[in-house]
N, C-alpha and C positions, 0 to 999 in steps of 0.2 A: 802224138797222143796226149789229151789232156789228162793232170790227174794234178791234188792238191794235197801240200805237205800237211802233214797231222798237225803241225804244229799249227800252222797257216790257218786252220779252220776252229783251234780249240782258241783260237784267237778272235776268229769270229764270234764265236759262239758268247764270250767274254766281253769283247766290243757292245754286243747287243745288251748284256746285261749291264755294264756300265752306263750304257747310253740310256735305259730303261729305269734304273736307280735314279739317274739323274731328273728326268721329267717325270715321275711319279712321288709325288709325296707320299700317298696311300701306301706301296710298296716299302719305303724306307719306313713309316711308319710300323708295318703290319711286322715288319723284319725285327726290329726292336722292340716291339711287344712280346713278341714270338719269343725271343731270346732273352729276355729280361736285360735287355741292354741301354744306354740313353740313348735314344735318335741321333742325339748329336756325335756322339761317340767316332772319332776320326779313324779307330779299327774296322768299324765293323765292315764296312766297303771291302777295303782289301782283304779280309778272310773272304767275302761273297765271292769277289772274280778271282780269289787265288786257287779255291775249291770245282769256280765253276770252269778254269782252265783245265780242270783235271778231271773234266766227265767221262771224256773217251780212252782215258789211261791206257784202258784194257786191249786199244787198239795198237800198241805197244810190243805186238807179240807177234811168232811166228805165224802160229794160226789162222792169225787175222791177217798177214801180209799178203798168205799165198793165196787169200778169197778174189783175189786180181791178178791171176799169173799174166795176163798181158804188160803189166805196170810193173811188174816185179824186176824185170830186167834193170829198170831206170831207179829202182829206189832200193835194190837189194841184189846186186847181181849174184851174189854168192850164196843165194838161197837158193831152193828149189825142195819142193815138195816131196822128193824121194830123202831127202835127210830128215821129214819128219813124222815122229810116232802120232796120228791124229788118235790119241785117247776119246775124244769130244764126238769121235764117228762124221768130221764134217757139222757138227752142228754147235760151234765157238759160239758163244756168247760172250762179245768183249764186256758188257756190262757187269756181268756176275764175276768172271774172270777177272777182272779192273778192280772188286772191290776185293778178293782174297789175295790179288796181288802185292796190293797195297799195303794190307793188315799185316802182310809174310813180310815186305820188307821196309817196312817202318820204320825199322832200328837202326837199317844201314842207310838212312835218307838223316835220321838225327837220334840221340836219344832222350824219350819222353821221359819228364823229371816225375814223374807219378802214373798210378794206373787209371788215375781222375784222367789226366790228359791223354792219356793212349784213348779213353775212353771217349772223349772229346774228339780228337779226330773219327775213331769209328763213326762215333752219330753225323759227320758231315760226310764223309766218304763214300756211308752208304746211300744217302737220298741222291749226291750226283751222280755215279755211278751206276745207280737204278732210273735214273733221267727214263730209260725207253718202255718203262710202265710198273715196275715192280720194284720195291724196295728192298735189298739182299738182307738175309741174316748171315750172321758171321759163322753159324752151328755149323751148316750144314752145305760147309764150300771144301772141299778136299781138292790139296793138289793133286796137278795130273803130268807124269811125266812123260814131255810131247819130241823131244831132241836131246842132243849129244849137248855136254854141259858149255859149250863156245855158245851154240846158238842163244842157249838160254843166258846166259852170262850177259852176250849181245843185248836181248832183250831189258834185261833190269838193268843194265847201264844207260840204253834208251830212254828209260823210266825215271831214273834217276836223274840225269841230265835234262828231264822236261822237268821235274820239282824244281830243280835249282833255275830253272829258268823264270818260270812263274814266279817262284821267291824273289827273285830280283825285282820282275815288273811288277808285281801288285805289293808285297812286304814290306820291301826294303823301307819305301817312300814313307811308307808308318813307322818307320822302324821296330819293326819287326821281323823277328827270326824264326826258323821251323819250332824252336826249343820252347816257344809263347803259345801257351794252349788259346786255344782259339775259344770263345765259349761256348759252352757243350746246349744240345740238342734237347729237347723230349720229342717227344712223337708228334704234335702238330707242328716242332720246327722244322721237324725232318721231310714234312709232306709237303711245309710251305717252300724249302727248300729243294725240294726234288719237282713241285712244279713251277718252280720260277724259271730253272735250271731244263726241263724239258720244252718248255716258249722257248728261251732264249734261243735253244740247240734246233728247234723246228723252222726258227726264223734263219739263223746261222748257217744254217743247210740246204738253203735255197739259193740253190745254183743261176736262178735268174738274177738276183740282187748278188751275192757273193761270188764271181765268177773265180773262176779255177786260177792258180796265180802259181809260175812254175817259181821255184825256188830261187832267193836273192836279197831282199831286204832281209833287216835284221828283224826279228820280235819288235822291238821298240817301235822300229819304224813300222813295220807291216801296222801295229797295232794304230798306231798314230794316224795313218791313214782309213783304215775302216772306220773309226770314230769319226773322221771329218765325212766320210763317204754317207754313214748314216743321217748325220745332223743334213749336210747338203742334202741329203735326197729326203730327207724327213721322211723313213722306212719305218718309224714306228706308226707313224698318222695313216702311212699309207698300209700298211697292214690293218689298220684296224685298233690297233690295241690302242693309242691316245687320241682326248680331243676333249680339251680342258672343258670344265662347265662355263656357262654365261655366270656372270654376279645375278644374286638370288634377287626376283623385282615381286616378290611379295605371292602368296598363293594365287592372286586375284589374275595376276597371269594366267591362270589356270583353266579362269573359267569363258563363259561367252561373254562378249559385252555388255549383254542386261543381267547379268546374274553379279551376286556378291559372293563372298565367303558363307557358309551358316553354318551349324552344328558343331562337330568336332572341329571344322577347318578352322573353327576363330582362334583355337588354342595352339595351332604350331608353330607359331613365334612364339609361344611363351616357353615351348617346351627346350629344355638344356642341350645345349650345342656341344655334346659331347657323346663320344660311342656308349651305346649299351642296347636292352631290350624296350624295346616299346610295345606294348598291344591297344588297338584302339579298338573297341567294343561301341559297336553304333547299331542303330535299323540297316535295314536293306536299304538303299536309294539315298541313304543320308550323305555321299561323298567324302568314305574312306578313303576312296582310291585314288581322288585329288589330294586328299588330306594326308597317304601317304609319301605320294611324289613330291606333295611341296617341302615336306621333312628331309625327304632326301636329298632336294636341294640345295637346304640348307646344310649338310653334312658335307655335301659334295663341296660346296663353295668353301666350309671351313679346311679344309684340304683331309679328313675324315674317311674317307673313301672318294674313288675317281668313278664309279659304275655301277648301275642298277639291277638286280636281278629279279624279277616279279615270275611267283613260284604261282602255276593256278591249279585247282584240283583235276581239270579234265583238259582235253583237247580242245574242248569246243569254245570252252573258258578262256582256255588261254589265244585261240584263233578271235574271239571277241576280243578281248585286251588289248592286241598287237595294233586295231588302230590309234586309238588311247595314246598307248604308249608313245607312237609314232608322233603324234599331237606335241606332247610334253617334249620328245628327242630335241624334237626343232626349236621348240624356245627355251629350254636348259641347256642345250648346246649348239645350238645354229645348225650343226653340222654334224653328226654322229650314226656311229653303226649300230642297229637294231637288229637282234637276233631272234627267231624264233625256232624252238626246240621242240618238237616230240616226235615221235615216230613215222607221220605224216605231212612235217612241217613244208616239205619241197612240194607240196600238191598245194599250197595252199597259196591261191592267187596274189593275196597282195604281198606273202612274203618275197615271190619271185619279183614282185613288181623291185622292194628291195634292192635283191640281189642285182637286178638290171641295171639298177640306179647306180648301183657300187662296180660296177663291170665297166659303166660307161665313166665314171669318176676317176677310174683309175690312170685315163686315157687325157681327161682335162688338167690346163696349167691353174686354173683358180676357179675350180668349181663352185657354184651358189652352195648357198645354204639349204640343208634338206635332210631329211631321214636316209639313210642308206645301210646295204649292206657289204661289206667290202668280199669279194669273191674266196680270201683267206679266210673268215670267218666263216663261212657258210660252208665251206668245202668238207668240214667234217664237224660232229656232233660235241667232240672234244675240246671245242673253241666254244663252245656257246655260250660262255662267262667270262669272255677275254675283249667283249666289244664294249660299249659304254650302256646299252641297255638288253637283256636279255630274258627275254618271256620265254615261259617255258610250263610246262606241267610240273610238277612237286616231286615227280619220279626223278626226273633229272638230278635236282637238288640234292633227292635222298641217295643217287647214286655215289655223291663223292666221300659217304661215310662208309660204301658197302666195299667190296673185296673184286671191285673190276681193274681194270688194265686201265693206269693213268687217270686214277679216281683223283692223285696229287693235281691235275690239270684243274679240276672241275673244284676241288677247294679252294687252289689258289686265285682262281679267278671268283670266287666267293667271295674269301676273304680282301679277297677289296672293293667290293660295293659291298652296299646297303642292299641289305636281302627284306624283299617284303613276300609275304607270305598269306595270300587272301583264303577267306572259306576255310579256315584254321579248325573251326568244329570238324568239318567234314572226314576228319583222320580216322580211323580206327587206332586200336592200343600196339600194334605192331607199327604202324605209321609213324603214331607218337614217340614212340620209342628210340626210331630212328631220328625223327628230328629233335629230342631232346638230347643227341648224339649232335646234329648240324651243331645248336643252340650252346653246346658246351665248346665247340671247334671254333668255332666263330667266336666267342667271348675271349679262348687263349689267345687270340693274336689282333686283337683292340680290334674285332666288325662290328658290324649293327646289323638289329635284325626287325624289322614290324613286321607284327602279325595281326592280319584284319578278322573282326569276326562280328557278326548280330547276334550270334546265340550261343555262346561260349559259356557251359560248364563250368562255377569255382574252381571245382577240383582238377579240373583241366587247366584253369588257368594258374594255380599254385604250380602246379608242376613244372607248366611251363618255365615259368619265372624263379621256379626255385632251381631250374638248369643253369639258369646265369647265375646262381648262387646269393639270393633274394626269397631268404628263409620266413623273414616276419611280413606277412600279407595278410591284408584287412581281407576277411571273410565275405562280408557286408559290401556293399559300396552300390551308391546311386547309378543309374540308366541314363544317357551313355557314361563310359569314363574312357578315359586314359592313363594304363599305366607303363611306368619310366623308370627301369631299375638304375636312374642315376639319381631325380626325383624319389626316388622310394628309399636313398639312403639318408634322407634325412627323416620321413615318414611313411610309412606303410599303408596312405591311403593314397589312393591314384587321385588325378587332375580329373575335378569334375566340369564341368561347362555351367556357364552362367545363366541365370534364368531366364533370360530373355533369348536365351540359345536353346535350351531344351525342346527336344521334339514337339511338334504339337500334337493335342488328344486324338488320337486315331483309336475307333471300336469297331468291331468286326463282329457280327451276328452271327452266331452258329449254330449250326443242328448236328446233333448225331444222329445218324440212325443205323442199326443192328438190323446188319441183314444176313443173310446166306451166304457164305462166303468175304463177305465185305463188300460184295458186286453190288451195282444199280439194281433195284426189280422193274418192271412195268412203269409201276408208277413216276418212278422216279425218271426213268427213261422217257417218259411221255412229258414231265416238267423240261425235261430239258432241251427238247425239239420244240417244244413251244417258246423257250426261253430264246433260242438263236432265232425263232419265226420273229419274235418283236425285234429283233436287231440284237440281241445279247452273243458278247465274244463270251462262250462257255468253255473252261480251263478245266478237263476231268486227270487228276494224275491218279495213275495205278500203278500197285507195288510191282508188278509181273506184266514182262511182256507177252506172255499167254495171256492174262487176265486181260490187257491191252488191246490187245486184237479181235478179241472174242467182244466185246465189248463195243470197238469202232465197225466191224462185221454187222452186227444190231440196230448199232446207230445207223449206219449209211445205208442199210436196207429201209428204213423207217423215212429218214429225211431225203429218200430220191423223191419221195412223194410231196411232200413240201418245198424240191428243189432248195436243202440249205447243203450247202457243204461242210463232208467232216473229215477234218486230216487226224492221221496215223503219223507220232513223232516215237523212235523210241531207239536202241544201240542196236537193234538185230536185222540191220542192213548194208548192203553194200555200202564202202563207203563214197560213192560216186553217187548213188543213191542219197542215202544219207547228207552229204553235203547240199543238194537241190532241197532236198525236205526241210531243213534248219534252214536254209535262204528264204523256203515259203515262211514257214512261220516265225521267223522274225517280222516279214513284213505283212503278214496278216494280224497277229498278237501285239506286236511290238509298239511302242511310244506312238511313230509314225504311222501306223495302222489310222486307215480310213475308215470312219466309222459308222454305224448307219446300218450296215447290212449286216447279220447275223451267219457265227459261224461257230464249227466247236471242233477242239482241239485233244483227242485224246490221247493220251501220254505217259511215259513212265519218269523214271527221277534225273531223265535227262533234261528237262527244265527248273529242275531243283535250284541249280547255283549259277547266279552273275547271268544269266539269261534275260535282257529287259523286256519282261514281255507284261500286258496290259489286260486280265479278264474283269469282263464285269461280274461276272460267277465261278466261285473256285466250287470244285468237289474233289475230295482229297479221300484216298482208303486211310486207315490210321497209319500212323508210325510214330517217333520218339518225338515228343513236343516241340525240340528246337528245329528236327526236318519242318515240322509241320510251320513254325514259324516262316523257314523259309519259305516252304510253298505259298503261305498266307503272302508275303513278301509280292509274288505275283498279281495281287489282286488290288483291284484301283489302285496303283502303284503313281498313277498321275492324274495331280488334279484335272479335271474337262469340262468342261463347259456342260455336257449333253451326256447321260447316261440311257438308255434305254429305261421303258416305264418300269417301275415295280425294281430297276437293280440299281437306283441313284446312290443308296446306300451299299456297304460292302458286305456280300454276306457269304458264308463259308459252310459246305455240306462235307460232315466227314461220316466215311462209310465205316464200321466197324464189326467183328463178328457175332452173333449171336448168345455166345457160350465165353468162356475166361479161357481157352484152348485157342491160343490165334494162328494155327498152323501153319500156312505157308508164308504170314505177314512175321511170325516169330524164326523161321529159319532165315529173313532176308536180313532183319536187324539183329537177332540173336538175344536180346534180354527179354525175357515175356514184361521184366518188374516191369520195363521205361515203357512198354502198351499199353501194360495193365494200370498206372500211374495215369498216363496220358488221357487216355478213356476216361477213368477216374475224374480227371480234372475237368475237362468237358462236360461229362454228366450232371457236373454240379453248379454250369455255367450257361447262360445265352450269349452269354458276350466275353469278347476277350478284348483288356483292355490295352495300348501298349501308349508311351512305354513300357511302365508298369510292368505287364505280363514279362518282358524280358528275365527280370528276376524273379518277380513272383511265380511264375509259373515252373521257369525251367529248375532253379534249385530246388524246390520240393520233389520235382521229378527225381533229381540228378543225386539227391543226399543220398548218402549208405546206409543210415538207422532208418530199419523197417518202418514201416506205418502202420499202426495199432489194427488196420481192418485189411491187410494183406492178406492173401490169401496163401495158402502153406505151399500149396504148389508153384504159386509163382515167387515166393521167396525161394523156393528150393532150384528150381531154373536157373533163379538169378547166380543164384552161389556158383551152380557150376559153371555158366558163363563168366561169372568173375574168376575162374580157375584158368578157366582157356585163354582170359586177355590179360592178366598176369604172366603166364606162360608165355603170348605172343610176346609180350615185351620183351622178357628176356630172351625169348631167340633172338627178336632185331638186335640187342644189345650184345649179346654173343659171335651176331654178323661181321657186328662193326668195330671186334677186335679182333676179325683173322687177319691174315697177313697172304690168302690165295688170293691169284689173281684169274682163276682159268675164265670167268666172262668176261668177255671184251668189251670195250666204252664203247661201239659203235652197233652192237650187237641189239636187234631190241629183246630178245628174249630174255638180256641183263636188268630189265625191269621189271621181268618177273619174282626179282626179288625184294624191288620195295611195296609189293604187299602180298600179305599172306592169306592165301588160298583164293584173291580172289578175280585171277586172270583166269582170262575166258580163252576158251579153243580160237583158235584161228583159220577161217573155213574158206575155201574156195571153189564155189559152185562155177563148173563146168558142164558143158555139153558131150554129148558123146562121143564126137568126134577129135576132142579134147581142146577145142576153142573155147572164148569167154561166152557169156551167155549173149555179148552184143554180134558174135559172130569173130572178134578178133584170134588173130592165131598169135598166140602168146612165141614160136616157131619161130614167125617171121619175124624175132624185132631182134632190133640191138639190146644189150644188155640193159640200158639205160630205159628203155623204153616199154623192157620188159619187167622191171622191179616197178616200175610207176602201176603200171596196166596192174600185174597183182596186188599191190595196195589198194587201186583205185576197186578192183571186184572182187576183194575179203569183206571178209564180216566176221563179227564176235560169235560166238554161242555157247549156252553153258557147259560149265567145265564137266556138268553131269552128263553130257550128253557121250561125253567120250566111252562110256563103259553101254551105251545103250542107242541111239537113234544114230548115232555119228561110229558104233563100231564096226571093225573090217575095213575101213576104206583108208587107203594108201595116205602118206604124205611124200608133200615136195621137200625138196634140203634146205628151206627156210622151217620144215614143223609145220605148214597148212595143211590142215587135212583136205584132199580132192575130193569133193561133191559131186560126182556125177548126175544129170538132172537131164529130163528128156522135155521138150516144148508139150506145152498141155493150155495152149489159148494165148491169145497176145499179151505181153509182159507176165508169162504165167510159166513157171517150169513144177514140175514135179520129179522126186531121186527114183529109180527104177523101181523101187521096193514097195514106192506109195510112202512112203513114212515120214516124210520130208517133203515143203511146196515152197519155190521163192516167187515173190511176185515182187512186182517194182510198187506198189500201194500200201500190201501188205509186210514185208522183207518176209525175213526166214521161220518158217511156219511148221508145226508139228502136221502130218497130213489130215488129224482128225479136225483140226483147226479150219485150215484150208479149205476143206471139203463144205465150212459153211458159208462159205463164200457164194454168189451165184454161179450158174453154172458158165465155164469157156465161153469166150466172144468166137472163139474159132476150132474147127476140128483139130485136133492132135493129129500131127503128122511123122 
C-alpha cells in the first residue's frame, strides 16, 4: 500500500519553493519589498523554506493520523482510534490546529528573547499554516483535549523533532538559530506569504510529478534529489507558472508592418524603468493597449515583474482582448501561457483553442513557439494570475482584496506582474474603493499597476494616484497625458506628448433633441430608415433594454418594407444567443464591415466599451458626458475612403427628456447633476471639439462646486447620491478588512461582491417538460456537460424583477431561477402567466413588449 512520509512531502513542498525563488527574480524581489528586507540579504531564503517546511505541522497529530486507518498500521501501529477523544466531531483541521499548536509550544522548541519575536513568528506561522485558504487568528483557537497525555506527548515531540530538523536544513547554512527572530510580517507579507506557500504545496502535492516514496533517504538527501528532479524535468515551465520574457525590441514590435508607433506609444521608452503607478489618458482608438503592453515589456525585461494581468470591465471585453493578448504572448515570450478568467471563460472558443495547445504541449520534447494554456492553469479559477499573461474581467482582480477562500493565491499572483487596468472610468465608488484597496496592496510589495482610460475624471484620478501615496497632483494638465508616480516625484505634472504627436482635430456635430421619454418620434424614426436606405451603418444606443426593444420592434416593422436590416444587441439574452449576436455585429459594424449597404444596430451600453465598431450615424439617449464620450468613441472611428451621401462628416443625435425629471435615465446613472450638466453642455454647443472636449467638457461636468444656474432639485439629488457613494466606499473598504472566508474562489456568486447592488438575477428559461428551450434534457448529460448547457441557456434580468415578473418560481442549487415557458411560434416561447416572452431576435421580454411584435410564424402547440 502506497503512502508518503510527512516529512517526505513538507519537503516537497520546500523543494518547489526553493526551486521557484531561484528562477523568479519578481518573487525574490516582491519578498523583500514586502518585508522591508535587502533582496540581497543571505537570511531571507532560509526563513522562507524553514517556515514553508512547516505548513502541514498540524498534520502531526493523532487526529489527523487516524483520517487513514488503512495506513495506520505501517506508520503508527500503536494507535487506534478508540484511544481517542475526537473533540473536533471528525472534522480536524490540521491547518488551524497547526497554527495554535505551534503558538502552545513555542517555548519548548526555544526561548523567544522578546514578545517582538514571539510576535514575529506568529505573523509567519499564521499565513503557512492557513496555506489551505484562510489565514488563523490566534484569539479564537482553544485547545482541545483529544487523548491520554503519551499520545499527545507523542505528538509534540513529532512536532518538535520536525522544527529541529528543518532548523538544520534551511538555518543552520545561514547560520541561524530558532533564538534569531525572523523578520516580522504586516498583513500584505502575510498574504504574499501564504500564497506563495499555497503554489508551492498545490504543485508539491501532485502525486503525478511527486510520487509516493516509502521511507529511507535522509532529509538532506531526499531534498537534494527533488531539487535536481524539478531543474531535470523543468516542472515549473511545465506547470505553467515560468517562461522568461524575450529582450524588449522596441514597441514597434507591436504593431503591423505598415504602421509606426503614434500618440502616447512615442513616450514608453521614455517613461522610468522602475515600479510604480502609471495612468495613460488618451482617445478611444489612440493605442493604449499597445502602449500598455509595450511598458510591460519593458518592466518584465528589467526583471520588475515576470507576468501580465489585463483587468477588462466586462466579459465581452475581456473575450475581445484575449486575441491581442495572444498577439503580444508570442513575441514578448515565444512561448507562454495565457489565461482567460470570467465566469464563462471555458465556452469561449479560442480560449479552449489555448487549453488544446497546452494539453498537447505537455506531451512534446521541444515544442514551437506559441501561445498556450497549460492544463494546470486552467483547471481552476485560482490559478488565473500564476501564468505569464492573464485577461480577465476586474471582478477577478477585485476578488483578491475581498474576504473569499485563497484570495492570498490571486494577490500573489498579482503582485508579480504588471496589472493593467483598461476602461478605469467605468468603475462606480464601491469599485473604486475596492481598487484603490488592489492600488495600495500592490504598492506594499514593489508591483505596478496601469490604468488606461479616455475620459477619466480629476478627481478620480487624484484618488487614484493618491493610493499609491502621490499627494501633490497638477489639477490642470494637457490632452492626452501620462502620469508616473515615480515621474511625479520629482514634479507633479505628468508626461505630456509632443506636438507633432497630439491627436489630430476631430469635431463631431450634434443635435439634441427633447423628446418624450428620450425615445426616437416618427420623425426621427423615418430619418433613420432613410439613413440605412442610402447605405448608412446607423449606431442607436439605449439606456434600457425595455426602451431597446421597443424601439428595434418599430424599426424592423418599418424597414421589412424597405428590406434594410435591423439587429437587436443587448445583455438580456441567452448567452448562446448572445454570443452569435456580438459575432454578427462585429462583422457588420466593425473596422472590417463591408460597406455600401445600409444597416442599423440597436443597442444598449453593451457597445459602450473596447467594442471596434464603425457607425456612420450615432444616436445616443443622454447619460454622463464621458459615457457619452465613449459612445461618440464608436462613430467614424476609421478613416475610409467612402462614407455614404450626407454622413461623410461625423454627426451625433442625443435623445434627451423633455422636463429636468430624467426618470428612468437618472435611476440607471444615479446623479440627475452629471445629466443635468451634460444636457447643459450640449445645449450650448453644435460641435464638440476633441481633444479638447476631454478636459473641457468632462471637468466642468465632474467639478463639486455648484454651477450658478443649477437647479435646487438637481443639486439636492446630487447631495444625496454623493451620501450613497460615500457610503459605498466605505462598505467596499470595510470588506476588505474582514478576515471571513465563507465565499469560495471558485464560486461565481463571490463576485457578487465586487459591486454593489448591481448583479442581475440569473434566469433559466425552460420548457415544460423541464428540457432547454432547444429540446436538450439537461437529465441526460454528464456533469460536465451539464454546467456548460446551463451557462450556455442563462440569461441576466433585473434584480427588480425578483420581487415582481420572476416571483414564485423555484431555483436550481446554482441560485438560477427556473423560467418555465411554453412554445408560442418558431424561436418564440412565452412563461404560462403571459408575463414573460423569450424569443431568439428579441431575448427576454416583458409580455406586454412581446405582444408588439408580429403575430407567431406558427400555431402554439
Amino acid at each position: 500500500m502506497k503512502w508518503h512520509p510527512f516529512a517526505y512531502h513538507s519537503l516537497d513542498v520546500a523543494a518547489v519553493a526553493s526551486a521557484f525563488w531561484s528562477r523568479s527574480p519578481a518573487v525574490r524581489r516582491t519578498f523583500a519589498v514586502a518585508l522591508d528586507t535587502e533582496e540581497s540579504s543571505p537570511q531571507l531564503l532560509p526563513w522562507v523554506l524553514f517556515f514553508v517546511s512547516l505548513h502541514d505541522i498540524g498534520k502531526l497529530h493523532a487526529l489527523f493520523q487516524v483520517k487513514s486507518p488503512d495506513i495506520l498500521p505501517l506508520t503508527w501501529p500503536e494507535l487506534s482510534s478508540s484511544r481517542l477523544i475526537d473533540t473536533a466531531l471528525g472534522h480536524y483541521d490540521h491547518g488551524r490546529e497547526g497554527f495554535r499548536l505551534s503558538i502552545e509550544e513555542l517555548h519548548s522548541w526555544f526561548t523567544p528573547r522578546s514578545r517582538r519575536a514571539k510576535k514575529a513568528w506568529v505573523s509567519w506561522l499564521a499565513p503557512v499554516t492557513g496555506h489551505h485558504g484562510e489565514i488563523p487568528e490566534n484569539d479564537d483557537l482553544l485547545p482541545t483535549d483529544y487523548a491520554d497525555t503519551a499520545i499527545k506527548a507523542h505528538d509534540a515531540n513529532a512536532r518538535q523533532a520536525w522544527v529541529e530538523t528543518s532548523t538544520e536544513l534551511f538555518l543552520r547554512s545561514a547560520e541561524l538559530t530558532l533564538e534569531d527572530p525572523p523578520p516580522a510580517c504586516n498583513a500584505e507579507a502575510r498574504n504574499l506569504i501564504a500564497g506563495f506557500c499555497s503554489l508551492c504545496d498545490w504543485i508539491g502535492s501532485n502525486a503525478d510529478v511527486f510520487q509516493y516514496s516509502a521511507p529511507g533517504p535522509s532529509p538532506a538527501e531526499y531534498l537534494e534529489s527533488r531539487l535536481e528532479q524539478i531543474a531535470r524535468e523543468d516542472i515549473l515551465q511545465r506547470f505553467g507558472l515560468i517562461a522568461p520574457a524575450q529582450p524588449y525590441r522596441g514597441l514597434s514590435a507591436l504593431l503591423k508592418g505598415n504602421e509606426h508607433p503614434r500618440g502616447v506609444q512615442v513616450m514608453i521608452d521614455r517613461l522610468p524603468l522602475d515600479a510604480g503607478l502609471t495612468i495613460v489618458e488618451a482617445p478611444t482608438g489612440s493605442g493604449k493597449t499597445e502602449a500598455a503592453l509595450a511598458y510591460a515589456w519593458r518592466l518584465l525585461e528589467a526583471g520588475l515583474a515576470e507576468s501580465i494581468v489585463f483587468a477588462l470591465p466586462t466579459q465581452a471585453t475581456a473575450n475581445a482582448m484575449l486575441g491581442r493578448c495572444e498577439t503580444f504572448a508570442e513575441t514578448a515570450f515565444g512561448r507562454a501561457n495565457l489565461v482567460l478568467a470570467h465566469g464563462h471563460s471555458r465556452l469561449n472558443r479560442e480560449f479552449q483553442r489555448l487549453v488544446d495547445t497546452g494539453s498537447r504541449a505537455a506531451t512534446e520534447q521541444e515544442p514551437e513557439a506559441s501561445a498556450q494554456c497549460a492544463a494546470w492553469l486552467a483547471s481552476s479559477r485560482k490559478r488565473v494570475f500564476l501564468g505569464q499573461i492573464g485577461v480577465c474581467t476586474v471582478d477577478q482582480v477585485l476578488l483578491s482584496v475581498l474576504p473569499v477562500r485563497h484570495n492570498f493565491v490571486r494577490a500573489f499572483g498579482l503582485h508579480r506582474s504588471v496589472l493593467i487596468v483598461d476602461e478605469v472610468h467605468a468603475y462606480d465608488a464601491y469599485m473604486n474603493g475596492l481598487l484603490v484597496e488592489v492600488l495600495k496592496r500592490q504598492k506594499a510589495v514593489g508591483g505596478s499597476v496601469i490604468l488606461l482610460s479616455a475620459t477619466l475624471p480629476a478627481r478620480i484620478r487624484s484618488k487614484l494616484l493618491s493610493a499609491w501615496g502621490t499627494e501633490t497632483i497638477a489639477e490642470q494638465a494637457a490632452y492626452p497625458a501620462i502620469w508616473n508616480t515615480t515621474a511625479l516625484a520629482e514634479s507633479d505634472a505628468p508626461l505630456l506628448l509632443p506636438d507633432s504627436e497630439r491627436p489630430s482635430q476631430r469635431t463631431i456635430s450634434i443635435t439634441l433633441s427633447k423628446l418624450p421619454g428620450a425615445r426616437p418620434d416618427e420623425a426621427l424614426i423615418q430619418r433613420i430608415l432613410q439613413a440605412a436606405q442610402s447605405g448608412a451603418l446607423v449606431g442607436i444606443v439605449m439606456n434600457t433594454v425595455d426602451d431597446a426593444q421597443r424601439l428595434w420592434i418599430r424599426l424592423r416593422q418599418e424597414a421589412r418594407k424597405i428590406q434594410t436590416p435591423v439587429d437587436l444587441f443587448h445583455a438580456r439574452f441567452r448567452l448562446k444567443d448572445r454570443q452569435r449576436i456580438e459575432e454578427t455585429v462585429i462583422e457588420r459594424y466593425g473596422r472590417m464591415a463591408e460597406r455600401g449597404s445600409g444597416h442599423i444596430l440597436v443597442a444598449t451600453q453593451v457597445i459602450e466599451q473596447s467594442l471596434d465598431l464603425d457607425f456612420d450615424w450615432l444616436i445616443t439617449q443622454i447619460c454622463p458626458v464621458d459615457l457619452l464620450f465613449q459612445r461618440i468613441g464608436r462613430l467614424h472611428r476609421h478613416l475610409r475612403d467612402w462614407r455614404p451621401p450626407g454622413f461623410e462628416e461625423p454627426a451625433c443625435t442625443i435623445l434627451s427628456v423633455q422636463a429636468e425629471d430624467y426618470e428612468l435615465q437618472e435611476l440607471i446613472y444615479g446623479d440627475a447633476r452629471l445629466l443635468w450638466r451634460t444636457e447643459s453642455m450640449l445645449s450650448q454647443h453644435q460641435r464638440i471639439s476633441f481633444p479638447e472636449a476631454y478636459r473641457e467638457w468632462i471637468e466642468p461636468v465632474y467639478e463639486e462646486d455648484p454651477w450658478d444656474e443649477e437647479p435646487e432639485q438637481v443639486y439636492g439629488k446630487h447631495l444625496a447620491w454623493r451620501d450613497d457613494q460615500t457610503e459605498a466606499e466605505k462598505k467596499a473598504q470595510r470588506l476588505t478588512t474582514m478576515n471571513l472566508t465563507q465565499f469560495r474562489d471558485d464560486d461565481e456568486r463571490a463576485t457578487s461582491l465586487t459591486r454593489d447592488g448591481e448583479m442581475s438575477l440569473s434566469v433559466l428559461p425552460l420548457r415544460e417538460d423541464g428540457c432547454l428551450l432547444d429540446g436538450e434534457d439537461p437529465g441526460q448529460m454528464d456533469d460536465r456537460a451539464r454546467a456548460e448547457a446551463m451557462m450556455l441557456n442563462s440569461l441576466p434580468a433585473p434584480s427588480s424583477w425578483n420581487d415582481k415578473q420572476l416571483a414564485g418560481h423555484d431555483r436550481d442549487e446554482d441560485g438560477r431561477i427556473r423560467l418555465t415557458l411554453q412554445k408560442d411560434g418558431e424561436e418564440r416561447w412565452k412563461s404560462l402567466d403571459g408575463g414573460l416572452c423569450y424569443t431568439t431576435e428579441l431575448g427576454l421580454a416583458k409580455g406586454e413588449t412581446a405582444d408588439l411584435m408580429d403575430p407567431p410564424s406558427e400555431t402554439p402547440r
